[in-house]
N, C-alpha and C positions, 0 to 999 in steps of 0.2 A: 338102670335107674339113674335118675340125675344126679349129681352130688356135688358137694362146694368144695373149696379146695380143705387135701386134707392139711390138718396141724403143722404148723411148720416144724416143729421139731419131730416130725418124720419123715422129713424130705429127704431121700437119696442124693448124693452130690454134695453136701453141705460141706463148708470148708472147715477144717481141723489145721491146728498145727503142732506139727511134729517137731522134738528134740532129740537128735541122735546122740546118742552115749556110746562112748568107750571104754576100753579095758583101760586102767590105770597102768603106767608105764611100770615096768621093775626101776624101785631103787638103781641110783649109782651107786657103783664101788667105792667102800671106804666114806658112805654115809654114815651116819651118826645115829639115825633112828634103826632102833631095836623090835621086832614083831610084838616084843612080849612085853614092852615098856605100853602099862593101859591107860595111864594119864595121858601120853602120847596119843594114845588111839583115841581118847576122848575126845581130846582139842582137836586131832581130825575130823574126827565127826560132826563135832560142833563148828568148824569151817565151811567142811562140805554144805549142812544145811544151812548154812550160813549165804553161802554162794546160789544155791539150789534156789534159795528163796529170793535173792538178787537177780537170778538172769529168770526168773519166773516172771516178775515183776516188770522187769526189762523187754520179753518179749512179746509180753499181753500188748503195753503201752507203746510198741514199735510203731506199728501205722501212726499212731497220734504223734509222736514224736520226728514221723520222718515227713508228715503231712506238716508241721511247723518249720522243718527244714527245709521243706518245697516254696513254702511261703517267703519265707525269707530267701532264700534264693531270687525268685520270683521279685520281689521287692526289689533285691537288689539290682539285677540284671533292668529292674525296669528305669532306676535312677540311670543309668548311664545312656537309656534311648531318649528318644525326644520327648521333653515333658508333656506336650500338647497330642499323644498318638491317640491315633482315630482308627474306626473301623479297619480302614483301607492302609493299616502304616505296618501291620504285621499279621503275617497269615500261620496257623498252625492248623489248617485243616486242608484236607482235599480241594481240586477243582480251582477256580481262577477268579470265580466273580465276587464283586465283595460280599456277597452274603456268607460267603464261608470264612470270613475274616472276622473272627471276634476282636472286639481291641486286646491292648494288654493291659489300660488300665483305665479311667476317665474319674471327673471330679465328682463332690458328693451331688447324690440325685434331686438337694435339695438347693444349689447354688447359681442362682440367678434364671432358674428355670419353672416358671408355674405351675403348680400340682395338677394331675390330670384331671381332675375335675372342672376345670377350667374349660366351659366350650367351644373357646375360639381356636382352640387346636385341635379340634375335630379333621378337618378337611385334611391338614397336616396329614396328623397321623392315619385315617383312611388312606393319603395315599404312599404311605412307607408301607402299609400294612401290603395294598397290593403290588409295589415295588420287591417287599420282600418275598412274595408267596411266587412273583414271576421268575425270579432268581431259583425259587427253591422246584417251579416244576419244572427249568433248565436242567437240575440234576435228577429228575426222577421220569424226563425223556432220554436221558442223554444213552445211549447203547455203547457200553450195558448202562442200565441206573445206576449212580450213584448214591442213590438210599432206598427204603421201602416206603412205600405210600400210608402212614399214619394219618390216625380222624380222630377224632371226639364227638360225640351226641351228646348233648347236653338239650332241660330242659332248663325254662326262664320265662318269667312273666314280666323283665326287667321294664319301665316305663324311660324315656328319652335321660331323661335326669342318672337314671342308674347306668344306662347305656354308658354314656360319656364318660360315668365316674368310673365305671367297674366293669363292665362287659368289653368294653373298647381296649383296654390295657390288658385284660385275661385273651384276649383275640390278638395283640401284638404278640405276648410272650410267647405263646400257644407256637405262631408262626415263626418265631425266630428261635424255638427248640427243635423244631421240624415236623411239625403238623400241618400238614398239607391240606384237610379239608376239617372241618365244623360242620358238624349237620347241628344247628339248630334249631327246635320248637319252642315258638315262641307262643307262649299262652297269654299276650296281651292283645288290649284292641289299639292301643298305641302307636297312630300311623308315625309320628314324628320318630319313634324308635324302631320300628319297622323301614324308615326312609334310608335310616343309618346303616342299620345291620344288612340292607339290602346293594350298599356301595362296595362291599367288603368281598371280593374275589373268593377269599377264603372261607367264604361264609355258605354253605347251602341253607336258606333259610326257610323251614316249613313252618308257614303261616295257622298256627291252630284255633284262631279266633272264629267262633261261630258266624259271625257277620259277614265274614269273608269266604266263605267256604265255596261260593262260586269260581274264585280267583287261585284258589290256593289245593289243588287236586293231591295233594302230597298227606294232605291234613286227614284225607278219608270218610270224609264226613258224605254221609249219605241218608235218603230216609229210607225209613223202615217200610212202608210200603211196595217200595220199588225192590227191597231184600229177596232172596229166597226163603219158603217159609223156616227152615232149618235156622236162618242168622233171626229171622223176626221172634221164633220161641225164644231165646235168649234175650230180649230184652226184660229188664227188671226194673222197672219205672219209680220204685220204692230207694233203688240205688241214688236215682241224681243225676245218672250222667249224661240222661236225653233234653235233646233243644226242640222248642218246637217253635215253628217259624210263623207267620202273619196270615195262615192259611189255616193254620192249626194242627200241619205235619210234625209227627214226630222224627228227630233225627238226629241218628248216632256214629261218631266215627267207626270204620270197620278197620281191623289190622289183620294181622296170624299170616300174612305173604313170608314171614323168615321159616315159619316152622315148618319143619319134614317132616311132620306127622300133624301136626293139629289143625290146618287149613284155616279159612277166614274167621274170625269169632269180632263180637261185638266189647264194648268199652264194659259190659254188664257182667259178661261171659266171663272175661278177665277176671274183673272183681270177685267173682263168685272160684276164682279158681285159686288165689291169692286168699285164703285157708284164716289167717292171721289176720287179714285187713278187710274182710268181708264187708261191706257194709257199712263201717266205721269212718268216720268224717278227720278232719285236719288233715296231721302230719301222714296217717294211714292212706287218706285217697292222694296224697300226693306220689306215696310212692306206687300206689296202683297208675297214676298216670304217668309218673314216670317210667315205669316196667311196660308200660304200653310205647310208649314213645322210642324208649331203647328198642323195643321188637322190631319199630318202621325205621329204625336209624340203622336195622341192620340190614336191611332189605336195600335200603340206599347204598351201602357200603357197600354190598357186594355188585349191584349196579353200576359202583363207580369206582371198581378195583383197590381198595383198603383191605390192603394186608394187616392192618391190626386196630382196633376200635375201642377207645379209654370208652367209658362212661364215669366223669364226672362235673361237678356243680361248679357254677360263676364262682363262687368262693373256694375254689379247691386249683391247686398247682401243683403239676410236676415237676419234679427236683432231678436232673439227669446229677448222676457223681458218680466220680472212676472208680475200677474194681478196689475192694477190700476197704470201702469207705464206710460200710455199713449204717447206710443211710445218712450218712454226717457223724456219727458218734465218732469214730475214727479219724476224723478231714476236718481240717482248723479253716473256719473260714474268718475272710478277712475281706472288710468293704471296698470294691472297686477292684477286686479280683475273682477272676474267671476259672476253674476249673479247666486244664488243657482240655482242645477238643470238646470242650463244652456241648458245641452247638451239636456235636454229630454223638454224644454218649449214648442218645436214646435211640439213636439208628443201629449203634454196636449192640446196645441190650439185644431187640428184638433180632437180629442178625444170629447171637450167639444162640440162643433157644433151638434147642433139637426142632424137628418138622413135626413131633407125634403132639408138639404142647400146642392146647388148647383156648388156654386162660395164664395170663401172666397176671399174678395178684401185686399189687403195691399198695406195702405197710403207710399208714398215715401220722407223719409227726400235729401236732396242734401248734398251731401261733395263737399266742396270746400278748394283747396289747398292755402298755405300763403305763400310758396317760389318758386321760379323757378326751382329748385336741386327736386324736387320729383321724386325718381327713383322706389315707390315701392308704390302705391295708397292706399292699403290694410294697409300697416303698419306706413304709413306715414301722411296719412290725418285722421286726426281727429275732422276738423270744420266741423259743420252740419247745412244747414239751415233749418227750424223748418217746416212740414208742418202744414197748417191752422186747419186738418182734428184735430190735436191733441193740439190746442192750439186756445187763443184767437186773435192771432196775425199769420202771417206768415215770414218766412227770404226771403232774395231775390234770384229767383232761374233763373237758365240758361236755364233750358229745362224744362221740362213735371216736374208736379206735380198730376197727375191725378192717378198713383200707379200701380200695377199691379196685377195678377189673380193667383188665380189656382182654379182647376176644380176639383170637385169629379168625378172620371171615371164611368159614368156609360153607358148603350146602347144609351143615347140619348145625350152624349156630346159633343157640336160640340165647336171650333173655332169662337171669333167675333172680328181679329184682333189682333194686338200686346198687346191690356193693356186688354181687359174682354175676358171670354166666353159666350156662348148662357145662357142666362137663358130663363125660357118660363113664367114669370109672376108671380101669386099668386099662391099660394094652394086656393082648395074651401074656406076656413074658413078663406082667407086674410093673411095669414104668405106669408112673401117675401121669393124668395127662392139665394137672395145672402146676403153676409153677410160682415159687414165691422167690418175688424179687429183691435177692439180700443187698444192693446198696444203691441203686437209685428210689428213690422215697418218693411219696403224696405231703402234698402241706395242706392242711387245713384253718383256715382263717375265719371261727363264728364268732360273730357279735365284735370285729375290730373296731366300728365306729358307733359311736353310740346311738345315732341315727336308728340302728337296725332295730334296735331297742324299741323304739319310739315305733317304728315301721311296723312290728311285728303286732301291734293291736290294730292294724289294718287288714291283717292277712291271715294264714296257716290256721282259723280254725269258723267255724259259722255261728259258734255260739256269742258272736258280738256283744247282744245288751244283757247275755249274762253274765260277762267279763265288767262291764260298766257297773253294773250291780254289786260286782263281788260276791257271784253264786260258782261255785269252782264246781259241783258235781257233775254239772254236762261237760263242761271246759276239760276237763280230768280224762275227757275219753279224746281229746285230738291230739293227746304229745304224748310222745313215748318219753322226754327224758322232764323230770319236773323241772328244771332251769330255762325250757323252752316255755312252758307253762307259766313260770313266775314271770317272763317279760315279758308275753304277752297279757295279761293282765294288767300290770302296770301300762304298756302299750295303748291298751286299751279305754284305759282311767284318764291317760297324757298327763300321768303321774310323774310334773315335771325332778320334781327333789325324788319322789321316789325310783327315777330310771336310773337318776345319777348314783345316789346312796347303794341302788343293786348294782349297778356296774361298776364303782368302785369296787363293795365289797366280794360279789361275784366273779365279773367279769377282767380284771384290771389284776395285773400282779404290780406287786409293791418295789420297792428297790432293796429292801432288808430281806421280803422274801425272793425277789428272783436272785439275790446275792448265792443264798444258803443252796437252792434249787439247782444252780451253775454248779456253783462249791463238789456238789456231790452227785454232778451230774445226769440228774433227772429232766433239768434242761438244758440247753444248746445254744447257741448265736449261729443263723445265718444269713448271709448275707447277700447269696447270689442271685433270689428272686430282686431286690431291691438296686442293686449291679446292673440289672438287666434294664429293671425298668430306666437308671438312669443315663445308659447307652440308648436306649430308644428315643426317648427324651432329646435327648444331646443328637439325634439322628434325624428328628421330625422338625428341631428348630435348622438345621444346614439343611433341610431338603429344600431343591431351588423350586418353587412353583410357579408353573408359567403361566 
């Protein structure tokens, strides 16, 4: 049977730390303390645990403490090299080209350089983006490799506007942590966004727009007619998910090429298989099309040699951080500093993974914005609320805490939804075959700009002019979390006081509360998604274009 990953806290392998004790030394000769003096013995006692309780304390908080010294060190050593150091001025990683050259240090991301949203730096950045993807398949032909071929499938209806502000910069990072391919489905009709995403080397982009379905064979779109009867019973016309074209054909895309047992099934078939989302409109058929899309993202992947396969969202990042960092709880970050080896951590993760593991799961921290001015989520948000997976405590989160997957590709990997994939249980001899990964982290970034606010009564559910109305009963069945619900409504209304007023009071932490939140560490400061972006930044405006 299929099964999700189990519980972390039954993971075999889990790191512990041990305190070794000794026998107490015999007295010296001609000491002064007496066995049977118990005033004596008491004050020992109350030393002992005195001490006990000191180096307990002491070596809970050792990584944190030694991850501050790394810092500063790091600081220091950096005062004495050249204040101006660039990509190319110091190497701490393998190999020779500058892609494996993170800097040591660079200015704030915000100092004389245009927020990405900006689209005259489009073409720029397009071509650092395939400058660095060329560098990066130099190490992954080089014999032997020097890393493993990483992907991501992600779906996106992004339009040219989101492209440039948000897709374009999640496609720099993506490639300069060592993602070698993006498969793409793009659920828009947006040729001008489609023009972009199709310059980007890194990019396999399957075009899912109906309209195009001539040009774009990747997308599956087929009519029903020309099916065998077997895929044509499965259509469920009550579902939604059939076009029909100027002829009056009916036509649905076909997937199930990953499955080792299921064969081809239709977009209906899916849905009716997906137990929970039957039927059900919004956020539910999104994730049926996204668990359709992951199916044909994996069929790409093993097509095109990806040894391991994220699936997640434009607003979702991977945090590589060195062992015993436990997601950041442990690692003091600091703006304009890099984690040693940064670029290559997430190559080490999947490297160290026994060959039996299936599924590498990674826990999700949340970012949450502190002003209403956020024009840029990547370079701008850097509060995080803490998940539980890596701490004794958790922060307070908006949405899903549960993390997300990637799959080792192999002939029998299928899809189980937006956050896991199939695993099939134990090995004979009880090793689990998914794996949770205790310190490189997921970032999750909802509702950073107030925009999305606004955006969201365009999208994520069909009950539009009941949302205008303020009738919430049909509305109620497209979202799973009711804070999705409350913004599209207001979304909806272009309830301009009222987006502000809920994302203040919602969406927005305050300065008194992220103080308290820090204090007692439920949240976090990091810094190295916003580091990165302004090393790429600082990389697109030197790049010479001829």
């Amino acid at each position: 049977a299929a099964l999700r990953c189990p519980p972390p806290g039954t993971m075999k392998g889990a790191r512990v730390a041990a305190v070794n004790t000794g026998e107490r030394a015999p007295a010296a000769s001609g000491s002064s303390w007496q066995p049977g003096s118990l005033s004596v013995v008491r004050i020992g006692l109350f030393l002992t645990g005195f001490a006990s309780v000191f180096v307990f304390a002491y070596v809970r908080n050792l990584h944190h403490l030694l991850g501050d010294v790394q810092l500063f060190l790091s600081e220091e050593l950096q005062s004495t090299l050249a204040p101006h150091a660039t990509v190319a001025d110091t190497a701490n990683t393998p190999g020779s080209s500058s892609f494996n050259r993170p800097p040591v240090q660079h200015t704030s991301a915000f100092d004389g350089i245009e927020l990405y949203a900006d689209s005259k730096t489009v073409d720029r950045r397009i071509r650092l983006c395939n400058k660095m993807h060329a560098e990066l398949l130099g190490d992954l032909n080089a014999i032997p490799p020097r890393r493993l071929k990483l992907g991501i499938t992600t779906t996106t209806a992004a339009n040219k506007r989101m492209v440039e502000r948000e897709v374009l910069p999640w496609i720099l990072y993506n490639v300069f942590i060592g993602i070698a391919e993006i498969l793409l489905f793009h659920e828009s009709d947006d040729l001008e966004a489609k023009k972009i995403l199709g310059q980007i080397q890194a990019v396999t982009l399957v075009d899912c727009a109906f309209r195009n379905r001539f040009s774009a064979p990747l997308a599956g779109w087929q009519r029903l007619k020309d099916l065998p009867e077997k895929l044509r019973n499965q259509y469920r016309p009550e579902l939604g998910w059939g076009q029909t074209d100027d002829r009056g054909d009916i036509w649905e895309r076909v997937g199930g090429r990953t499955g080792w047992k299921s064969g081809p099934y239709l977009y209906s078939q899916l849905d009716t298989w997906s137990k929970d989302f039957t039927g059900k409109p919004g956020n539910y058929k999104l994730m049926v099309k996204q668990s359709f899309n992951i199916g044909e993202g994996i069929h790409i992947a093993r097509n095109s040699s990806i040894k391991w396969l994220f699936h997640i969202d434009v607003d979702e990042i991977v945090l590589p951080l060195p062992p015993y960092s436990r997601g950041g709880f442990n690692y003091t970050s600091k703006p304009g500093v890099l984690p040693d080896r940064f670029r290559w951590i997430l190559d080490d993760v999947f490297k160290a993974m026994p060959d039996y593991v299936q599924q590498a799961h990674f826990h999700n921290h949340e970012a949450r914005p502190e002003t209403v001015g956020v024009k840029s989520r990547f370079e701008e948000v850097t509060l995080m609320s803490v998940n539980s997976h890596f701490a004794s405590v958790s922060g307070p989160f908006l949405l899903y805490y549960n993390g997300k997957s990637a799959a080792h590709i192999t002939p029998k990997t299928e899809q189980n939804g937006p956050h896991f994939f199939k695993t099939f249980g134990r090995l004979p001899d009880g090793r689990k075959t998914c794996w949770h990964v205790n310190d490189t982290a997921l970032i999750h970034y909802p509702y950073s700009l107030i925009e999305e606010v606004k955006e969201k009564g365009k999208r994520s559910c069909e009950f539009y002019e009941d949302a205008q109305k303020g009738m919430t009963s049909r509305v109620s069945q497209c979202f799973i979390y009711s804070i999705d619900k409350e913004a599209f409504m207001l979304g909806a209304r272009n309830d301009t006081k009222g987006i502000e007023e809920f994302y203040r009071s919602k969406i927005m932490v305050g300065d008194n509360q992220a103080r308290k939140l820090l204090e007692s560490r439920r949240m976090m400061r990091r810094h190295e998604v916003a580091t990165v972006m302004g090393i790429l930044k600082a990389e697109a405006e030197n790049l010479v274009v001829f």
